[in-house]
C-alpha positions as a LaTeX table, in Angstrom:
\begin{tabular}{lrrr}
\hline
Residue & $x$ (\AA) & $y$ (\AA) & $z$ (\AA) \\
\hline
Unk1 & 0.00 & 0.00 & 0.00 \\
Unk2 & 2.98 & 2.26 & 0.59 \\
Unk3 & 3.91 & 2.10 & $-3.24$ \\
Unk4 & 0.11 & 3.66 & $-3.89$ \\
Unk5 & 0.45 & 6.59 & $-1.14$ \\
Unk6 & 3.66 & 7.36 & $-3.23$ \\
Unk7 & 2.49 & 7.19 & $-6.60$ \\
Unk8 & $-0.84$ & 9.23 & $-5.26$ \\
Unk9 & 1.60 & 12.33 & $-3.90$ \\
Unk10 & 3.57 & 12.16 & $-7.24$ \\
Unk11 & $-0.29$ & 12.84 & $-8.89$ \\
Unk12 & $-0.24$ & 15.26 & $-6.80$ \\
Unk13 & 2.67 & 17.00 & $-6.87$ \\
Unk14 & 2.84 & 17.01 & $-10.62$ \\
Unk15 & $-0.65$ & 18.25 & $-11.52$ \\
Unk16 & $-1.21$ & 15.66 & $-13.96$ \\
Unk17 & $-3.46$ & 13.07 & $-14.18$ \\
Unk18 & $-2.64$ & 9.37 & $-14.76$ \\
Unk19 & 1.45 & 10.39 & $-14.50$ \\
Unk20 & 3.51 & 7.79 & $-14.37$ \\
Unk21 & 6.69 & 8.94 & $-12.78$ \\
Unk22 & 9.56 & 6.48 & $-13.99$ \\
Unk23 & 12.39 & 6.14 & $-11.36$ \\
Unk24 & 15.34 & 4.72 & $-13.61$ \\
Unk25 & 15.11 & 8.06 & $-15.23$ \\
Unk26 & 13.85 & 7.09 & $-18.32$ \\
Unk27 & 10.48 & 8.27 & $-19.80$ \\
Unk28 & 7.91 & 6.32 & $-21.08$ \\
Unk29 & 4.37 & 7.51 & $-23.32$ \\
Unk30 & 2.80 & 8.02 & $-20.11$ \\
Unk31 & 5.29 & 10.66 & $-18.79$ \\
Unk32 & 5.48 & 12.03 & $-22.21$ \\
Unk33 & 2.79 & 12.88 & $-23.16$ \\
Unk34 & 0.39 & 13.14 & $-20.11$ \\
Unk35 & $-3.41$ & 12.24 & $-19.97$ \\
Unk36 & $-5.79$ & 14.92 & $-20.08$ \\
Unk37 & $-9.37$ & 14.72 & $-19.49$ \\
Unk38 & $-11.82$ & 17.57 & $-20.44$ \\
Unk39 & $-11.92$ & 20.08 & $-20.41$ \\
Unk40 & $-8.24$ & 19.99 & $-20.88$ \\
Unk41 & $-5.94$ & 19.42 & $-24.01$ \\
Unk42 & $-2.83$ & 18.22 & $-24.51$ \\
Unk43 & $-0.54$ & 20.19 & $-26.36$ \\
Unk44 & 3.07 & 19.78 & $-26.56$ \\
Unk45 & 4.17 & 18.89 & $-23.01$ \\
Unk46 & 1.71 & 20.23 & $-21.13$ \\
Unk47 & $-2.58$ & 20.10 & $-20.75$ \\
Unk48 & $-3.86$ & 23.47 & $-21.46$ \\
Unk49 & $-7.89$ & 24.79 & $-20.72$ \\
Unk50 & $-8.82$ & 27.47 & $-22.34$ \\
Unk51 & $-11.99$ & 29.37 & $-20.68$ \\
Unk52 & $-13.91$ & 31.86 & $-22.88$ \\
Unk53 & $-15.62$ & 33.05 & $-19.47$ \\
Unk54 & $-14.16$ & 36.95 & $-18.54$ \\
Unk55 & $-12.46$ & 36.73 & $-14.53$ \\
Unk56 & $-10.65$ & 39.19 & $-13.03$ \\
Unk57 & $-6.79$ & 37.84 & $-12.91$ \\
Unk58 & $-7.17$ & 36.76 & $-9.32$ \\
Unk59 & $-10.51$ & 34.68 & $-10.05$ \\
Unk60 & $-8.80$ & 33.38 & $-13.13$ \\
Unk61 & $-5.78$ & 32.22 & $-11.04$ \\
Unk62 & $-8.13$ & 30.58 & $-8.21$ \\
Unk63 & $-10.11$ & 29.01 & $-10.89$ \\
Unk64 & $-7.26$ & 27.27 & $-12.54$ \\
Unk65 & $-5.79$ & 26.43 & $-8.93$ \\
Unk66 & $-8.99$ & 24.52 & $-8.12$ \\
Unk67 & $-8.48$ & 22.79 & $-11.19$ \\
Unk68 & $-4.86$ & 21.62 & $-10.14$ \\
Unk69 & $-3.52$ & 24.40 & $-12.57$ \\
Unk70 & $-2.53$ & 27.53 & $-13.10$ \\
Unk71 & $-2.53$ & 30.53 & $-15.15$ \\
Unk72 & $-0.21$ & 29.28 & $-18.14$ \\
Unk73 & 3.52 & 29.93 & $-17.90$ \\
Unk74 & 5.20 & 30.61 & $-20.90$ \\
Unk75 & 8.30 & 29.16 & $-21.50$ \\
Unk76 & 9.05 & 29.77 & $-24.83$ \\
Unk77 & 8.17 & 31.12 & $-28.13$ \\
Unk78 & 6.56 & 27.65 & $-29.42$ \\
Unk79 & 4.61 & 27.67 & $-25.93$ \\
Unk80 & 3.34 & 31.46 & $-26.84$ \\
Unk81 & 2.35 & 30.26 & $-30.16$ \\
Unk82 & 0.07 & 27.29 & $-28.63$ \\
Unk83 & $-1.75$ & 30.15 & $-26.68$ \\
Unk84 & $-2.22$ & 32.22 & $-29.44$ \\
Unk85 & $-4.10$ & 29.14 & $-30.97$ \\
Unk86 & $-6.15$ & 28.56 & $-27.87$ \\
Unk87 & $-7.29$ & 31.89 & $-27.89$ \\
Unk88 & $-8.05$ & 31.97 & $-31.56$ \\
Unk89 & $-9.86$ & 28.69 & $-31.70$ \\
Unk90 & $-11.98$ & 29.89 & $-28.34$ \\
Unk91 & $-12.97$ & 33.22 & $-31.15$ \\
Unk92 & $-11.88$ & 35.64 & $-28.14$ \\
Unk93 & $-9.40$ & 39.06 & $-28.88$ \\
Unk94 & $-7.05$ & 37.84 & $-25.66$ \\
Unk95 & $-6.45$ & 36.07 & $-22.26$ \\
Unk96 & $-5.00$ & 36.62 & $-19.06$ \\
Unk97 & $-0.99$ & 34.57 & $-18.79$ \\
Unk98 & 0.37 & 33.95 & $-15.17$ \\
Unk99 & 2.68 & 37.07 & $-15.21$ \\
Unk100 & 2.62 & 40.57 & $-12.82$ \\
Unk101 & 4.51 & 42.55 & $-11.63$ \\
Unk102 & 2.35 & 43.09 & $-8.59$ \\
Unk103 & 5.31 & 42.25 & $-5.95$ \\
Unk104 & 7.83 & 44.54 & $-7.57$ \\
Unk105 & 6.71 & 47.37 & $-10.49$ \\
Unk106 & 8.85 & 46.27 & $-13.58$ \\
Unk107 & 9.81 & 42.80 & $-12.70$ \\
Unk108 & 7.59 & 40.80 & $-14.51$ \\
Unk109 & 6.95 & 37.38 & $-12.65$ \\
Unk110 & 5.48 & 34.31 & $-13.71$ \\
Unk111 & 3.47 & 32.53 & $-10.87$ \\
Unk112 & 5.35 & 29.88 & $-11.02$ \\
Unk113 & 9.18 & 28.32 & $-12.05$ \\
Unk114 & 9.58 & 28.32 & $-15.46$ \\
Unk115 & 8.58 & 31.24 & $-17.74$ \\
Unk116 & 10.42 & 33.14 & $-19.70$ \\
Unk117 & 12.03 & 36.71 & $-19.21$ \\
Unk118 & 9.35 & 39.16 & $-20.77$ \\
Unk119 & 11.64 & 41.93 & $-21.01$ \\
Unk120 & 14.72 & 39.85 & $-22.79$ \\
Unk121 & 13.08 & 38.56 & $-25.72$ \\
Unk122 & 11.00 & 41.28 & $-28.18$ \\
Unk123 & 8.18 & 38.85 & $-29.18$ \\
Unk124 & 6.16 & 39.38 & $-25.59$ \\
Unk125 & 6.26 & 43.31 & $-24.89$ \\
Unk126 & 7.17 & 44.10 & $-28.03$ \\
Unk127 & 10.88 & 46.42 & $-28.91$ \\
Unk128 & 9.74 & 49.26 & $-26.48$ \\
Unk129 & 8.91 & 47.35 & $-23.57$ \\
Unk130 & 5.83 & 47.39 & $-21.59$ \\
Unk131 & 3.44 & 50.32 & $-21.19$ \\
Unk132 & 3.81 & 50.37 & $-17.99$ \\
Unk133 & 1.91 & 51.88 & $-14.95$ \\
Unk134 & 1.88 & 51.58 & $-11.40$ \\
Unk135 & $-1.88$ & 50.42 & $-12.10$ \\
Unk136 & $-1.62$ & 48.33 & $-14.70$ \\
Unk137 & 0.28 & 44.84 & $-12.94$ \\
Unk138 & $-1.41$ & 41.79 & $-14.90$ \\
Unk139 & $-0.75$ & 40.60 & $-18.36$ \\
Unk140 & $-2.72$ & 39.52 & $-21.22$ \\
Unk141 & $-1.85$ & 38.03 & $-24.68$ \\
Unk142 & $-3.74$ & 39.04 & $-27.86$ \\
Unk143 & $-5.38$ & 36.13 & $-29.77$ \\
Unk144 & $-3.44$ & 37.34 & $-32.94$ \\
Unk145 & 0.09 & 35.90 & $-33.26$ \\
Unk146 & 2.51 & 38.74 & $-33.67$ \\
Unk147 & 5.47 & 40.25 & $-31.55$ \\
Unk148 & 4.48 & 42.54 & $-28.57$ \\
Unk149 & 1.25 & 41.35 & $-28.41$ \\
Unk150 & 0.98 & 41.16 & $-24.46$ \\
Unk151 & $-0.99$ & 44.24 & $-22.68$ \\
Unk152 & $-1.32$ & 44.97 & $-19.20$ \\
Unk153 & $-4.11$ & 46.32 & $-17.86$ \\
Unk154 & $-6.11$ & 46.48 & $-14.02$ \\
Unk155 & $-5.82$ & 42.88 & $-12.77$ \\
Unk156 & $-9.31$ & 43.93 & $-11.81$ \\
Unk157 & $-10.73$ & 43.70 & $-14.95$ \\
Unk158 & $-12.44$ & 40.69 & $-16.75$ \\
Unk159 & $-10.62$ & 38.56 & $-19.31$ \\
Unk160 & $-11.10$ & 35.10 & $-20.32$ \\
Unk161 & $-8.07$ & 32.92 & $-19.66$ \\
Unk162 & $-5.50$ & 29.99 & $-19.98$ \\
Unk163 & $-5.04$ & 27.22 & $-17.27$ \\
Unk164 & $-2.58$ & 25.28 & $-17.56$ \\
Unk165 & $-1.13$ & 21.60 & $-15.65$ \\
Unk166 & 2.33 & 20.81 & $-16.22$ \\
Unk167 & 3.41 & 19.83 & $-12.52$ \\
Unk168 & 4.86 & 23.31 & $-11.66$ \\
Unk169 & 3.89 & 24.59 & $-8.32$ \\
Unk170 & 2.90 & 28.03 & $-8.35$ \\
Unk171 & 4.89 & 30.30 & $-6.24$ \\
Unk172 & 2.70 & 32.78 & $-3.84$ \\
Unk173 & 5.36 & 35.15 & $-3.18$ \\
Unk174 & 5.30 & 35.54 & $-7.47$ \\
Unk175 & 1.32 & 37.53 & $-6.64$ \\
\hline
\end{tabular}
């Protein structure tokens, strides 16, 4: 029974359902590509949900946590380009991402480990950087796929959103 309490905390702990953590450190289908039930997807390495329903950014965060997910990281161009899709394929203009700069104005954090550096690479902000205001702490990304497409605006406002379970924990000093 104490080989089922482990594998249930490694469910757990990874935020995926039906993973099948391999302990020679080899992967199998299982841990490759993880099983998703609706409303989630896989794509790529991860299971994404994409809800078409407006939430504020914390609502949208709570929402995905009761889920076992979170607001979707972004950890690379690719992974920007599979959001661009869910949000085009849900017919919406945009979506709250996990990233704020609540905590600190101008350091742009991801709730969790993982995303990448919005200011570093051109294709998030755009080439002059966020509009930024001491109001304006959450992002979004437009549904249309070109560089600088992410917006800030209140984190009080309504959005729909991207959850997303890839077995990162989210990080509550990040919001």
């Amino acid at each position: 029974m104490r080989g089922a309490a482990v594998a249930a905390a490694a469910l757990v702990a990874c935020g995926r359902i039906d993973y099948d953590p391999v302990t020679d450190g080899g992967v199998d289908a299982i841990d490759a590509l993880p099983a998703c039930t609706a409303p989630y997807a896989v794509v790529g390495d991860s299971c994404y949900r994409m809800v078409d329903v407006p939430a504020s950014w914390d609502a949208a965060e709570a929402a995905c946590e009761a889920d076992g997910a979170h607001l979707v990281i972004v950890g690379s161009v690719a992974e920007h380009d599979v959001v661009h899709g869910l949000l085009t394929a849900a017919g919406v203009t945009g979506g709250w991402v996990g990233a704020s700069d609540r905590v600190a104005e101008d350091s742009w954090r991801w709730v969790g480990a993982g995303g990448v550096d919005l200011l570093a690479d051109q294709c998030f902000f755009g080439a002059s950087g966020p509009a930024n205001s001491p109001v304006l702490d959450c992002v979004a990304s437009f549904a249309t796929n070109f560089c600088g497409d992410y917006t800030l605006f209140l984190c009080s406002d309504s959005h729909p959103y991207v959850c997303e379970r890839d077995g990162v924990a989210i990080d509550r000093t990040a919001f």
